[in-house]
N, C-alpha and C positions, 0 to 999 in steps of 0.2 A: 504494500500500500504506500501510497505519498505520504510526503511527510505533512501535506497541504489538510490529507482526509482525517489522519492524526488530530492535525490541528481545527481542525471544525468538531471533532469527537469531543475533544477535549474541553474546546471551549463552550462546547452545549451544558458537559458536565458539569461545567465549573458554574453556567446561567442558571442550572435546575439547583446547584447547590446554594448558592448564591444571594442568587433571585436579584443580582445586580449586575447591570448592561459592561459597567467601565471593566471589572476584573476579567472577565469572559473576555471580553476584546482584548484587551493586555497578554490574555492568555493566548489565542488566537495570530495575535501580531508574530508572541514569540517565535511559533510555528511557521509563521509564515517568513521572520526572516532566517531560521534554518532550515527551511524549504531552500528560501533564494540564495543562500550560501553555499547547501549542495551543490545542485546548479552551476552555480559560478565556480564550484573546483573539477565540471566535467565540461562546460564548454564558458570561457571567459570571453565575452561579450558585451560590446559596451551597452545592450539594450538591456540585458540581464542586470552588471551592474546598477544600470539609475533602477531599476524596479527594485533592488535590493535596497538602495539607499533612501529612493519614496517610503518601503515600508520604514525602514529604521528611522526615519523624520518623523512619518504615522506613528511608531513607536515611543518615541520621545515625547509630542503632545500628547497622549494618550496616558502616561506615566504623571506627564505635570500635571494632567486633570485631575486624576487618582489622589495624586496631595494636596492639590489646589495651590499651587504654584507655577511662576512662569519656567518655560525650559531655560536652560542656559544657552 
């Protein structure tokens, strides 16, 4: 299985245990940028990298929301 479907499992889990949108997504993002970093260590491509780096952007607001602070 991808590491993508992992991460949609997971972060369903984590909604039902939850019952809160932001951790699920944070959980979800992580998944998705160890998706895009396999990925990037079997074909290095500059399209692949910016998709990797969109999500770790996604990942970082996503993180300050959680705390309620701005990212660095």
């Amino acid at each position: 299985m991808d590491a993508t479907v992992f991460g949609l499992v997971a972060a369903a889990m984590v909604l039902v245990g939850e019952r809160r949108l932001m951790p699920a997504l944070a959980v979800l993002l992580d998944f998705l940028i160890a998706a895009g970093l396999l990925r990037l260590a079997t074909e290095p491509a500059w399209d692949a990298i910016a998709a990797v780096a969109a999500v770790i952007a996604v990942r970082k607001l996503v993180t300050a929301g959680l705390r309620g602070t701005r990212p660095h």
